[in-house]
Structures are given as structure tokens and as C-alpha cells.
mmCIF file of the N, C-alpha and C atoms, coordinates in Angstrom:
data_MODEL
# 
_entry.id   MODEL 
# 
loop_
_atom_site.group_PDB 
_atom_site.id 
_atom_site.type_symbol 
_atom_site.label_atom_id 
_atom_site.label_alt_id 
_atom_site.label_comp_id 
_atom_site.label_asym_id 
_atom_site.label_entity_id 
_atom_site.label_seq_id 
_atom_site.pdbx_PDB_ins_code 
_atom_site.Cartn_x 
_atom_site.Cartn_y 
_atom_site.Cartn_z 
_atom_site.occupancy 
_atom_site.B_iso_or_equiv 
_atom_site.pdbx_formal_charge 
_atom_site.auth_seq_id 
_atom_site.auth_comp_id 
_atom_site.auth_asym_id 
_atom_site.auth_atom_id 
_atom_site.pdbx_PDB_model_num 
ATOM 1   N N  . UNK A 1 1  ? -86.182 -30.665 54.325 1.00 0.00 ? 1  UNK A N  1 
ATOM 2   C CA . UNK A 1 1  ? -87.570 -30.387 54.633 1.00 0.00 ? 1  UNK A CA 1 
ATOM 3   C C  . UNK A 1 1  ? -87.980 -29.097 53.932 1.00 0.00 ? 1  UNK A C  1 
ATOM 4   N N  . UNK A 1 2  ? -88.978 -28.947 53.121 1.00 0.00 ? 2  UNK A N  1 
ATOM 5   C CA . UNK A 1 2  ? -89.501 -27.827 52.383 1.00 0.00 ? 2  UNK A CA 1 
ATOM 6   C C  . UNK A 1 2  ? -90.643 -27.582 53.562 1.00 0.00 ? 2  UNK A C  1 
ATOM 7   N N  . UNK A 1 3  ? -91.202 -26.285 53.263 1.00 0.00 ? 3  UNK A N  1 
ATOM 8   C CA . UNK A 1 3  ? -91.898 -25.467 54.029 1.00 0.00 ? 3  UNK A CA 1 
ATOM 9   C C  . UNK A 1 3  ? -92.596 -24.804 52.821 1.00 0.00 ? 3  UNK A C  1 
ATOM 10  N N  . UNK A 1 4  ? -94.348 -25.339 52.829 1.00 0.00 ? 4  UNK A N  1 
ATOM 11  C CA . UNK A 1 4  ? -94.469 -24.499 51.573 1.00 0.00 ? 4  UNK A CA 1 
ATOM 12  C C  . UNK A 1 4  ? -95.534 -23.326 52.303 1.00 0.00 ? 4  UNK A C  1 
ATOM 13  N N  . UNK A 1 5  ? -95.570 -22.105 51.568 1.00 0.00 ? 5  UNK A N  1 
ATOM 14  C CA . UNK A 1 5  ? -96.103 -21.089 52.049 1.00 0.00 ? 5  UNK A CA 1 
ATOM 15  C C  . UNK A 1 5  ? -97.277 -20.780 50.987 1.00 0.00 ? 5  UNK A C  1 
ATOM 16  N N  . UNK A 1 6  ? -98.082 -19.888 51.693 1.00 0.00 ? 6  UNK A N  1 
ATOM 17  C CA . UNK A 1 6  ? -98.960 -19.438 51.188 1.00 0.00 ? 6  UNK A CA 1 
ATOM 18  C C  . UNK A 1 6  ? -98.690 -18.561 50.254 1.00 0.00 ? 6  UNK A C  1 
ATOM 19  N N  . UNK A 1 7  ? -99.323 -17.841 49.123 1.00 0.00 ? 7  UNK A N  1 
ATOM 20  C CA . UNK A 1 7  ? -98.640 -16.774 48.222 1.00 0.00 ? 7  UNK A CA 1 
ATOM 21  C C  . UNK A 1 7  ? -98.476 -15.885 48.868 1.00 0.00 ? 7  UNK A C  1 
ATOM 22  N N  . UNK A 1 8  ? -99.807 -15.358 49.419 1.00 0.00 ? 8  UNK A N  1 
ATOM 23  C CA . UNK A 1 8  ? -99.706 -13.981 50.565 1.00 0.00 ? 8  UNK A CA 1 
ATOM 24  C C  . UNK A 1 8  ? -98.627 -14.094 51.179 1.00 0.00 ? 8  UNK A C  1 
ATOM 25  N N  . UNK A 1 9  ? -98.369 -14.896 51.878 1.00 0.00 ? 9  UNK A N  1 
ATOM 26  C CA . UNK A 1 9  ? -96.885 -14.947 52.772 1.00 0.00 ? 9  UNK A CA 1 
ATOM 27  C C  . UNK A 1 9  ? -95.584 -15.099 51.785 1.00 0.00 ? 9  UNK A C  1 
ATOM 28  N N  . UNK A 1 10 ? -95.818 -15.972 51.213 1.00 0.00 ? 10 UNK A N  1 
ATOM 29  C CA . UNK A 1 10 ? -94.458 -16.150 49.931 1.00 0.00 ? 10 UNK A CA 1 
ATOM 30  C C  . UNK A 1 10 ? -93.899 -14.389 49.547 1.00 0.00 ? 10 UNK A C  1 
ATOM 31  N N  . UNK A 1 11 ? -94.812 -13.509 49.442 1.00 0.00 ? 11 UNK A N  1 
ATOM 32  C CA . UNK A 1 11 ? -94.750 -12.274 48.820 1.00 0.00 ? 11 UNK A CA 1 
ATOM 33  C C  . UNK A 1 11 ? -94.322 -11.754 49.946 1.00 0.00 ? 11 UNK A C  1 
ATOM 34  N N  . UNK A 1 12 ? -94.793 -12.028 51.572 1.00 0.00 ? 12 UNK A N  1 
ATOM 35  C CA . UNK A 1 12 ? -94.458 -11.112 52.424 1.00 0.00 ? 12 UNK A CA 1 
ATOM 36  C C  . UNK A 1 12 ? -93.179 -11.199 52.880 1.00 0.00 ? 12 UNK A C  1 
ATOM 37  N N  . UNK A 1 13 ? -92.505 -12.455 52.582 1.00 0.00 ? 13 UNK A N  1 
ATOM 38  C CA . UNK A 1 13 ? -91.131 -13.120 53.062 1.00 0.00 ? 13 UNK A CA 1 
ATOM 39  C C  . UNK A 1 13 ? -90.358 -12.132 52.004 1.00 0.00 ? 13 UNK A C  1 
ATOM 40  N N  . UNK A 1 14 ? -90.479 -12.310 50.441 1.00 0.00 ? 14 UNK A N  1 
ATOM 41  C CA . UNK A 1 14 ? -89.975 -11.890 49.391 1.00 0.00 ? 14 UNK A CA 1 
ATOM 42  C C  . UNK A 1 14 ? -89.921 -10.558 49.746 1.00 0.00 ? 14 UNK A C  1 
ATOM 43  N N  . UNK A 1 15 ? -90.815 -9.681  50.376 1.00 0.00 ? 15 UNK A N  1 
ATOM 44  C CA . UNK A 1 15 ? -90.774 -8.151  50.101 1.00 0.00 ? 15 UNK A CA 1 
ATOM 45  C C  . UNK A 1 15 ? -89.895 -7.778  51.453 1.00 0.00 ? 15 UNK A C  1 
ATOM 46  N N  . UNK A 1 16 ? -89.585 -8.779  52.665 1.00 0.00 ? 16 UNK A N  1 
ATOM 47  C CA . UNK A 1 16 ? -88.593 -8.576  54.081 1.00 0.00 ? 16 UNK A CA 1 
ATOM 48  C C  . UNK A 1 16 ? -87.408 -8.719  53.228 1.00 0.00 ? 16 UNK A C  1 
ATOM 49  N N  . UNK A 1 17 ? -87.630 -9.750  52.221 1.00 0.00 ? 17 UNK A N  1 
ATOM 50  C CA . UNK A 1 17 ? -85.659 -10.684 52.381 1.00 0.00 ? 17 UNK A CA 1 
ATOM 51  C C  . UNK A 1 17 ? -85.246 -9.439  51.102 1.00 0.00 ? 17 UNK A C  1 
ATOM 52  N N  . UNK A 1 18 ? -86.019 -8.081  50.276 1.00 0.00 ? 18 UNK A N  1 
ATOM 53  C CA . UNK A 1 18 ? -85.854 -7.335  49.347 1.00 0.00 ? 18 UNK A CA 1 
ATOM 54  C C  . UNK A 1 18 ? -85.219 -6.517  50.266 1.00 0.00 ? 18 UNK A C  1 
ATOM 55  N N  . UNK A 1 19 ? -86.201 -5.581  51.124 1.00 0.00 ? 19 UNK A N  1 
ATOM 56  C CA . UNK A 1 19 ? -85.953 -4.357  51.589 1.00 0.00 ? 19 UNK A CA 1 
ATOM 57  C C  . UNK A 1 19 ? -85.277 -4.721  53.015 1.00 0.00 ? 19 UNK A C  1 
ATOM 58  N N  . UNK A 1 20 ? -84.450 -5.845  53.227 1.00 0.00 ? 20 UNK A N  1 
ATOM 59  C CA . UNK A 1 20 ? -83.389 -5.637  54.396 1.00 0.00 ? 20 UNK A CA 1 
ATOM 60  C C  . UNK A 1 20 ? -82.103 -5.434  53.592 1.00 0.00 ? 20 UNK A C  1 
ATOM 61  N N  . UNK A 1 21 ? -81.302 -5.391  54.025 1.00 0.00 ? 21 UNK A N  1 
ATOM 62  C CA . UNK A 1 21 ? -79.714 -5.368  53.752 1.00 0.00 ? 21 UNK A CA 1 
ATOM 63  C C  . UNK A 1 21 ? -78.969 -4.537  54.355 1.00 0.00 ? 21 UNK A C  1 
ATOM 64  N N  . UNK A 1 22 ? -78.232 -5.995  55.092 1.00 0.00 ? 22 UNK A N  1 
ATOM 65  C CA . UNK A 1 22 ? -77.128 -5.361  56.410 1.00 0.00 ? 22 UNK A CA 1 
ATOM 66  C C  . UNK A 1 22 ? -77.657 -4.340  57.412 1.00 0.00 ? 22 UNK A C  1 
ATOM 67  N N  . UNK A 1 23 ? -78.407 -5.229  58.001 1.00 0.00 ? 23 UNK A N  1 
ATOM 68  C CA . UNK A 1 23 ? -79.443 -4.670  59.363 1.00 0.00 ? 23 UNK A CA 1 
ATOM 69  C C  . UNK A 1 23 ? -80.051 -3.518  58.987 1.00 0.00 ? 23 UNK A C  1 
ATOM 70  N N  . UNK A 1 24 ? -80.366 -2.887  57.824 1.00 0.00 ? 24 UNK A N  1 
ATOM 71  C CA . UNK A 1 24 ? -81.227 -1.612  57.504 1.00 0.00 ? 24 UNK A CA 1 
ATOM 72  C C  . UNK A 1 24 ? -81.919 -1.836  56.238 1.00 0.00 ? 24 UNK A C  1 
ATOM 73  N N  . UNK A 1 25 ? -82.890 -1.697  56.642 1.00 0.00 ? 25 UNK A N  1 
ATOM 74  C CA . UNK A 1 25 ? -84.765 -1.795  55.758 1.00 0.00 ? 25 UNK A CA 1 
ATOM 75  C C  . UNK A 1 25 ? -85.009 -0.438  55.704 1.00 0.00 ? 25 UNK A C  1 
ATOM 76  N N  . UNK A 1 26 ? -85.041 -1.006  53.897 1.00 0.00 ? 26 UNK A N  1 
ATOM 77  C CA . UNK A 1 26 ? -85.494 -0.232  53.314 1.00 0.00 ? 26 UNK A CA 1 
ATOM 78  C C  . UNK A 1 26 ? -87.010 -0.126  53.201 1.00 0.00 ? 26 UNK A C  1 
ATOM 79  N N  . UNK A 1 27 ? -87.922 1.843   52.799 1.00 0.00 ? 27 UNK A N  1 
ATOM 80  C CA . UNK A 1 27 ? -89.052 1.476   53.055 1.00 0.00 ? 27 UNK A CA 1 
ATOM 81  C C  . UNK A 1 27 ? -89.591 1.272   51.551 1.00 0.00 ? 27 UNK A C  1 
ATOM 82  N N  . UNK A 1 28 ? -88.947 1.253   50.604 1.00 0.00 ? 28 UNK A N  1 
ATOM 83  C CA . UNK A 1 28 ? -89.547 0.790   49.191 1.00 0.00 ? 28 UNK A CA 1 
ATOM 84  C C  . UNK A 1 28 ? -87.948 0.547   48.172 1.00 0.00 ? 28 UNK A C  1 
ATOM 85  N N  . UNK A 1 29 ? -88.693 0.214   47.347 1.00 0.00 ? 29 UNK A N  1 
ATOM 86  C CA . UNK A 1 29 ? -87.890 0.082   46.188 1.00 0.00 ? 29 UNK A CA 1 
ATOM 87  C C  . UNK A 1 29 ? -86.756 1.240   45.744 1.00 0.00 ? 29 UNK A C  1 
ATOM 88  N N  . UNK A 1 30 ? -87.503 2.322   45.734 1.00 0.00 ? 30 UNK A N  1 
ATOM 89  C CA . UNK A 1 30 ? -87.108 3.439   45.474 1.00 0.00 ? 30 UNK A CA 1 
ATOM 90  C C  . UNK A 1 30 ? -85.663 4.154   46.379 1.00 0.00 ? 30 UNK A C  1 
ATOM 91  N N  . UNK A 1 31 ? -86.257 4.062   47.465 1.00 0.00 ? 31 UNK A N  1 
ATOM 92  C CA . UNK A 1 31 ? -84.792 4.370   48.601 1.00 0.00 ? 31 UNK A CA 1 
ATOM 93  C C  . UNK A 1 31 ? -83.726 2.845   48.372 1.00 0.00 ? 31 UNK A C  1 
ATOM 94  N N  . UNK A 1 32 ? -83.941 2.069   48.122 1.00 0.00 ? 32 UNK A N  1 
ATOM 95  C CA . UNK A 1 32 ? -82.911 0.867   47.946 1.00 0.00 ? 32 UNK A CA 1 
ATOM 96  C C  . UNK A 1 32 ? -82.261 1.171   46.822 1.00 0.00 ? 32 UNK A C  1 
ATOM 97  N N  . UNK A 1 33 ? -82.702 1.564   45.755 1.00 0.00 ? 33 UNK A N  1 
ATOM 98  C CA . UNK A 1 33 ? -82.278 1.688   44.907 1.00 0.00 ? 33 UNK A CA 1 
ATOM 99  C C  . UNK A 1 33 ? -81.075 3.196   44.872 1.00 0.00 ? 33 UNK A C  1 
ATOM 100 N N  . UNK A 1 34 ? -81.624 3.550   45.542 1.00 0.00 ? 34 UNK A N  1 
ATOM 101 C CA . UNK A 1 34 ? -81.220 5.083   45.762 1.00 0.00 ? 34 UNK A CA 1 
ATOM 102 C C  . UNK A 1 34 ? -79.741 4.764   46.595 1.00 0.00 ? 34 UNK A C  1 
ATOM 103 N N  . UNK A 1 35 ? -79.623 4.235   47.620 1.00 0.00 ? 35 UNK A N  1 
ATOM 104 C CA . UNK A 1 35 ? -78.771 3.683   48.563 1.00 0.00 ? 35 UNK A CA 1 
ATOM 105 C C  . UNK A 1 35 ? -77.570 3.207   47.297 1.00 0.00 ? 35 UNK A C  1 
ATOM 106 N N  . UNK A 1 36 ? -78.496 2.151   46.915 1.00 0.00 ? 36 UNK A N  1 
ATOM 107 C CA . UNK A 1 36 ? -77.102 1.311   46.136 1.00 0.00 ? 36 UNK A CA 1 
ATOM 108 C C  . UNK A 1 36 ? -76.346 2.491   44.782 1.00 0.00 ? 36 UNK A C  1 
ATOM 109 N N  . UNK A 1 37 ? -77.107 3.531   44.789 1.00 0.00 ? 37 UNK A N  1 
ATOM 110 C CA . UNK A 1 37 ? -76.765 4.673   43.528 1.00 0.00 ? 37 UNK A CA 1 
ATOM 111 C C  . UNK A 1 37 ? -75.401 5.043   44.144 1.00 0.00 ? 37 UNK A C  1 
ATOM 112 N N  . UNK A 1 38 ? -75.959 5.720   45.759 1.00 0.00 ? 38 UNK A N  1 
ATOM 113 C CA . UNK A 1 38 ? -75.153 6.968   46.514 1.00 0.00 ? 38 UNK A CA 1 
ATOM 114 C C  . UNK A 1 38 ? -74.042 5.675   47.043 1.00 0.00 ? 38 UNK A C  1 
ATOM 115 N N  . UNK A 1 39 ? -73.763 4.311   47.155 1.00 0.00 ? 39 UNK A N  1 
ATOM 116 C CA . UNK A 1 39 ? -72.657 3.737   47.721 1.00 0.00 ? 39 UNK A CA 1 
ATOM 117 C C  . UNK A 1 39 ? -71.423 4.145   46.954 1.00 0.00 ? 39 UNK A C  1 
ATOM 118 N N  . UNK A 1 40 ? -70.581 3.747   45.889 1.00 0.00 ? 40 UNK A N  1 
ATOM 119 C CA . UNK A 1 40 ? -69.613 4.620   45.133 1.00 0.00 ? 40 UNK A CA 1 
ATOM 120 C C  . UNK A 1 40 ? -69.253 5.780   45.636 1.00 0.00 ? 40 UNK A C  1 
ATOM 121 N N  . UNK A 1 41 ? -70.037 6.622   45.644 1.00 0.00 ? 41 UNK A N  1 
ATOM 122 C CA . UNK A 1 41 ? -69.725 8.057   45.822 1.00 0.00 ? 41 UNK A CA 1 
ATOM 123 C C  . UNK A 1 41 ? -69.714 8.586   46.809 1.00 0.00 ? 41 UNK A C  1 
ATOM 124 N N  . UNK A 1 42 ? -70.383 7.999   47.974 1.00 0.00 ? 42 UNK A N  1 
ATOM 125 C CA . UNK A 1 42 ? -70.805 8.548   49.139 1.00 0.00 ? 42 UNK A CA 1 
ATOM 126 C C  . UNK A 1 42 ? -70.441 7.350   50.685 1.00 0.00 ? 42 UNK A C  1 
ATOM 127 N N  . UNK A 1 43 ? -71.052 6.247   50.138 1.00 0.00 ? 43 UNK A N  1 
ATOM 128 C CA . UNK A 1 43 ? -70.878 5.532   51.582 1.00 0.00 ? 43 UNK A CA 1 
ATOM 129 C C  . UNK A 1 43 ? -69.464 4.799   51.202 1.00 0.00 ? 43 UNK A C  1 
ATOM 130 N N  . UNK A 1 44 ? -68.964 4.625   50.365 1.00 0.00 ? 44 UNK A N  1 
ATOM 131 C CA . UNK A 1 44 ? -67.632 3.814   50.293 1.00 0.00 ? 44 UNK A CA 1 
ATOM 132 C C  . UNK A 1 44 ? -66.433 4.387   50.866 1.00 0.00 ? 44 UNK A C  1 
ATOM 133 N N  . UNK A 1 45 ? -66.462 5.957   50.601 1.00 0.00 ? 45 UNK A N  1 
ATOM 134 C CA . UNK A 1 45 ? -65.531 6.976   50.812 1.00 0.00 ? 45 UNK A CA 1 
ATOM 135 C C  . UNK A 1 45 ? -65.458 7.092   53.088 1.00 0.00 ? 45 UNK A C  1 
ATOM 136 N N  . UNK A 1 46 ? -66.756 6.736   52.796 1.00 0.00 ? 46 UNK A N  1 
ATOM 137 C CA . UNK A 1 46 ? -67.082 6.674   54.343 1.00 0.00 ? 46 UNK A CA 1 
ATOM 138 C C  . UNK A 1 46 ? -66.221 5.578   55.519 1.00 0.00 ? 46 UNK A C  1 
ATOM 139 N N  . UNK A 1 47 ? -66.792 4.720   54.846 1.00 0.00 ? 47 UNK A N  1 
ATOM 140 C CA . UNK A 1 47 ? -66.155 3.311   55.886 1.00 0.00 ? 47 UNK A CA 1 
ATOM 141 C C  . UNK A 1 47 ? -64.577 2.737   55.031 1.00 0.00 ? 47 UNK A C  1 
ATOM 142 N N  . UNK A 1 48 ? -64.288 3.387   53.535 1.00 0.00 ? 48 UNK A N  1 
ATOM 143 C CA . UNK A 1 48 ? -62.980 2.366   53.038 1.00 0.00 ? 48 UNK A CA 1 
ATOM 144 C C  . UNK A 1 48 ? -62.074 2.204   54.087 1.00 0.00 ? 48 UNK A C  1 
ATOM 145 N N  . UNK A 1 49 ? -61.615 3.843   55.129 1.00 0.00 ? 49 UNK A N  1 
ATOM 146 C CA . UNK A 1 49 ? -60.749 3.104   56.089 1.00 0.00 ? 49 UNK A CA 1 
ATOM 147 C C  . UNK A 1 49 ? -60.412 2.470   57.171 1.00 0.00 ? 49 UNK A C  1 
ATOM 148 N N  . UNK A 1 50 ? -62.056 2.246   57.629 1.00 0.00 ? 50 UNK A N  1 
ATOM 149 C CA . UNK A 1 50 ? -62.040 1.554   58.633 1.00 0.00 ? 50 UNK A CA 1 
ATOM 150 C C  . UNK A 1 50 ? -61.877 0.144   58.242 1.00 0.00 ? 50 UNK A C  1 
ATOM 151 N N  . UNK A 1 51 ? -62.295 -0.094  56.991 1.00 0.00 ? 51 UNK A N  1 
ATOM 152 C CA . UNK A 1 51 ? -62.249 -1.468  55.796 1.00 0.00 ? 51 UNK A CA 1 
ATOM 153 C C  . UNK A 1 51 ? -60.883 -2.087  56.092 1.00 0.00 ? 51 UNK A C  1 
ATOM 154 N N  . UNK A 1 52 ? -59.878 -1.312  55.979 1.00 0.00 ? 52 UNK A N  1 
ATOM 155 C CA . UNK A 1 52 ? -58.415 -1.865  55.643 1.00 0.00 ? 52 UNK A CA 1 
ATOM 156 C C  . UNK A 1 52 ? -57.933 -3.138  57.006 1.00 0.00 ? 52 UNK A C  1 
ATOM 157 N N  . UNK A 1 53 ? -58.293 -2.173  58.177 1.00 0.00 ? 53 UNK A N  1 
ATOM 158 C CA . UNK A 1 53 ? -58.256 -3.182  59.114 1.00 0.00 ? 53 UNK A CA 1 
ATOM 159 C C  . UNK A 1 53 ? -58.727 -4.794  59.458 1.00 0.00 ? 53 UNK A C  1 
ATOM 160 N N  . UNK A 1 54 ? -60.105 -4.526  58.701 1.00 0.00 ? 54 UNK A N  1 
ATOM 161 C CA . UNK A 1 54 ? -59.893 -5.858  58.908 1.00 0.00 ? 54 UNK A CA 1 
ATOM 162 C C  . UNK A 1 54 ? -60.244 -6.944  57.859 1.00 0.00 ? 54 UNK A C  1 
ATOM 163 N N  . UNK A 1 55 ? -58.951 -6.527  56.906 1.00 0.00 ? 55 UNK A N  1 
ATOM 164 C CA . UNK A 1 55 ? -58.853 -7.507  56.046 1.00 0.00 ? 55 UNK A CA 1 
ATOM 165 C C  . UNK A 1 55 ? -57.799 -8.075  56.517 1.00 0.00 ? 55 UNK A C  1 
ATOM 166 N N  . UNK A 1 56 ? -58.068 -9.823  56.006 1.00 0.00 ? 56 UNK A N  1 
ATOM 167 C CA . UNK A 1 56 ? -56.780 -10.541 56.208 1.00 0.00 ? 56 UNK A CA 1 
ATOM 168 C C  . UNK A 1 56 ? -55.933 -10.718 55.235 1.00 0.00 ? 56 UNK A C  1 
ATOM 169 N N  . UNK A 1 57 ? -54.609 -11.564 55.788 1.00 0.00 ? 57 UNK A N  1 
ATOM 170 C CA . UNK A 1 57 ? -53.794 -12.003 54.520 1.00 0.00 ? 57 UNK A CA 1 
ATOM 171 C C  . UNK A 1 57 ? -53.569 -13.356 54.860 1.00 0.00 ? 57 UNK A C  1 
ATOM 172 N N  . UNK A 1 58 ? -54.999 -14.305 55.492 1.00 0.00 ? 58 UNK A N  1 
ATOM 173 C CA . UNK A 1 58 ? -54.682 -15.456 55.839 1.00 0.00 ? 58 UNK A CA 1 
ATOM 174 C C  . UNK A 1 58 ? -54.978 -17.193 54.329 1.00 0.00 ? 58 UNK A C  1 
ATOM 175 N N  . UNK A 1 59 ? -53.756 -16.532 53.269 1.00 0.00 ? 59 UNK A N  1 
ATOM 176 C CA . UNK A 1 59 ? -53.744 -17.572 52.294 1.00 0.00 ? 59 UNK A CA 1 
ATOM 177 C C  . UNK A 1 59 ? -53.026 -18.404 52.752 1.00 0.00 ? 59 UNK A C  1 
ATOM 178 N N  . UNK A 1 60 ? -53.505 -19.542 51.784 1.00 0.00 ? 60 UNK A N  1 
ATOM 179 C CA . UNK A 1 60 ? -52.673 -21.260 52.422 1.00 0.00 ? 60 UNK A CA 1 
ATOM 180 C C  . UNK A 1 60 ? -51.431 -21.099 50.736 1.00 0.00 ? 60 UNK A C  1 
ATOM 181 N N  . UNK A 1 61 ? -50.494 -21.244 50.855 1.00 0.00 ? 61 UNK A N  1 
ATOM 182 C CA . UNK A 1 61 ? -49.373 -21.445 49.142 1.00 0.00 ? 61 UNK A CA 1 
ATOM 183 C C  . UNK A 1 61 ? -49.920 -23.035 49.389 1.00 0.00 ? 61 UNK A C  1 
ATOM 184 N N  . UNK A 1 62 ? -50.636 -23.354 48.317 1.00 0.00 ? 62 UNK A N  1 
ATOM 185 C CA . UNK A 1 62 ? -50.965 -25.112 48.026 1.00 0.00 ? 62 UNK A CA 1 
ATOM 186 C C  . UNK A 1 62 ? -49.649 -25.390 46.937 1.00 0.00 ? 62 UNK A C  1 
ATOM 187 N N  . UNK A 1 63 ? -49.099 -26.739 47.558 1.00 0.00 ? 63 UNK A N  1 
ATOM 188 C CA . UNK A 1 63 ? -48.184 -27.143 46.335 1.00 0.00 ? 63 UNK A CA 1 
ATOM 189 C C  . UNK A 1 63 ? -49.367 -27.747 45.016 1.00 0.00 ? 63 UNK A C  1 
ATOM 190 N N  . UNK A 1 64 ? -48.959 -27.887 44.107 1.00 0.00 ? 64 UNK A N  1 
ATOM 191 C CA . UNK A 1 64 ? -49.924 -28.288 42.912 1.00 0.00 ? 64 UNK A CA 1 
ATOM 192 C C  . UNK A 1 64 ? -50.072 -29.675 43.018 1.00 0.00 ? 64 UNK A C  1 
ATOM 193 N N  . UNK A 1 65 ? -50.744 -29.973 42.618 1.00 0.00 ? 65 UNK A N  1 
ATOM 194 C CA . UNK A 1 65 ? -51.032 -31.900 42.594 1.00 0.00 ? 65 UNK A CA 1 
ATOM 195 C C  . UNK A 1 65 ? -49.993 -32.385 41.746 1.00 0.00 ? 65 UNK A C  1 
ATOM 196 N N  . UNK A 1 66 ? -49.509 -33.641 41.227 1.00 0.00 ? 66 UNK A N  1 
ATOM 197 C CA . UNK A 1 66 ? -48.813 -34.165 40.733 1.00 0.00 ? 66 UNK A CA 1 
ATOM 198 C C  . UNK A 1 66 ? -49.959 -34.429 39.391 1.00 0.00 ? 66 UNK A C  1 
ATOM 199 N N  . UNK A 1 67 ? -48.987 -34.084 37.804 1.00 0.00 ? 67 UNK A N  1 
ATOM 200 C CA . UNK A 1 67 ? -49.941 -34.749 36.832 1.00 0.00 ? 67 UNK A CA 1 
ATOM 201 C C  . UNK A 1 67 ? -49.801 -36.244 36.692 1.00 0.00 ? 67 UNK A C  1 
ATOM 202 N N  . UNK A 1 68 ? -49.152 -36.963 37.326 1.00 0.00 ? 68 UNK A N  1 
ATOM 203 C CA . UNK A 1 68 ? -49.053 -37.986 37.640 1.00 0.00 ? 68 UNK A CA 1 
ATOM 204 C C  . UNK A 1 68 ? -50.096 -38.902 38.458 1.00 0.00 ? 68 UNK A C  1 
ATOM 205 N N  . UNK A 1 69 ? -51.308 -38.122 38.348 1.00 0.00 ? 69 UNK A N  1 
ATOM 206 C CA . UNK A 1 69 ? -52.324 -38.700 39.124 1.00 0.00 ? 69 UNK A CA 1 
ATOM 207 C C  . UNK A 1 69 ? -53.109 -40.317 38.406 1.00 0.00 ? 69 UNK A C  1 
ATOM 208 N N  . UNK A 1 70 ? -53.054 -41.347 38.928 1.00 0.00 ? 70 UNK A N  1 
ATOM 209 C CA . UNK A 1 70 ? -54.116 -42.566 38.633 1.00 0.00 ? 70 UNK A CA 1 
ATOM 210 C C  . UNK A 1 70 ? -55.143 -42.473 39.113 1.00 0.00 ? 70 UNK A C  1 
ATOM 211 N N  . UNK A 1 71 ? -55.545 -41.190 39.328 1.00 0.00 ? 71 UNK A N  1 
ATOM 212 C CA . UNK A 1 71 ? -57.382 -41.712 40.090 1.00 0.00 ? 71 UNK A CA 1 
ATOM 213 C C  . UNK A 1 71 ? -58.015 -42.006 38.604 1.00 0.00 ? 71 UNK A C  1 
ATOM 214 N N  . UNK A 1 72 ? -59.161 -42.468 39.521 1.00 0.00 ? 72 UNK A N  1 
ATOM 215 C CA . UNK A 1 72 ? -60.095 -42.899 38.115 1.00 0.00 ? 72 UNK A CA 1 
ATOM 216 C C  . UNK A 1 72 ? -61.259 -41.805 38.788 1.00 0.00 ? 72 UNK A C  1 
# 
């Protein structure tokens, strides 16, 4: 099902789904941009070690397929 929008609204959806990211809205272009500058240097150093925790190590070892395959 499509949902078609008005432009006015098309633009107003476009300028929410720009200036959110990860529950904090931004109030222009300018501070978003700014954010994604200072991450590297500033917010990565911040959260990397709370990061470690919760990564997993939940891989599957797949045996390989056989080249012996007949599918068509």
C-alpha cells in the first residue's frame, strides 16, 4: 500500500527522518553535521567501552555446499 503525500508534507517527513538520529534531533543541518565531525574524536572515545560489552560472538561455522550440486 503506497501512501501518497502532499509536497508540503513530503518535505516535512523528509526534514523529521534528516534531523533525528538515535533519539536526538537535530535543530538544522549545521549542528548534524557538526555532531557527525566531533563523533571520531569526541563521542567514540566516550561510549567505545561501554561498546565492548555488548558485542556478540554469536557466528554459525556453515559447512560449504557440495560443488556437486544438480539444481537447475
Amino acid at each position: 500500500m503506497e501512501v501518497a503525500l502532499s509536497p508540503k508534507k513530503k518535505e516535512e517527513v523528509e526534514q523529521m527522518h534528516d534531523s533525528t538520529h538515535d533519539g536526538r534531533v537535530f535543530s538544522s543541518r549545521v549542528t548534524l553535521i557538526s555532531a557527525i565531525k566531533e563523533f571520531p574524536g569526541v563521542t567514540w572515545p566516550e561510549v567505545a567501552g561501554s561498546l565492548a560489552s555488548r558485542v556478540t560472538d554469536n557466528f554459525q561455522l556453515l559447512k560449504p555446499a557440495s560443488s556437486s550440486c544438480t539444481c537447475i
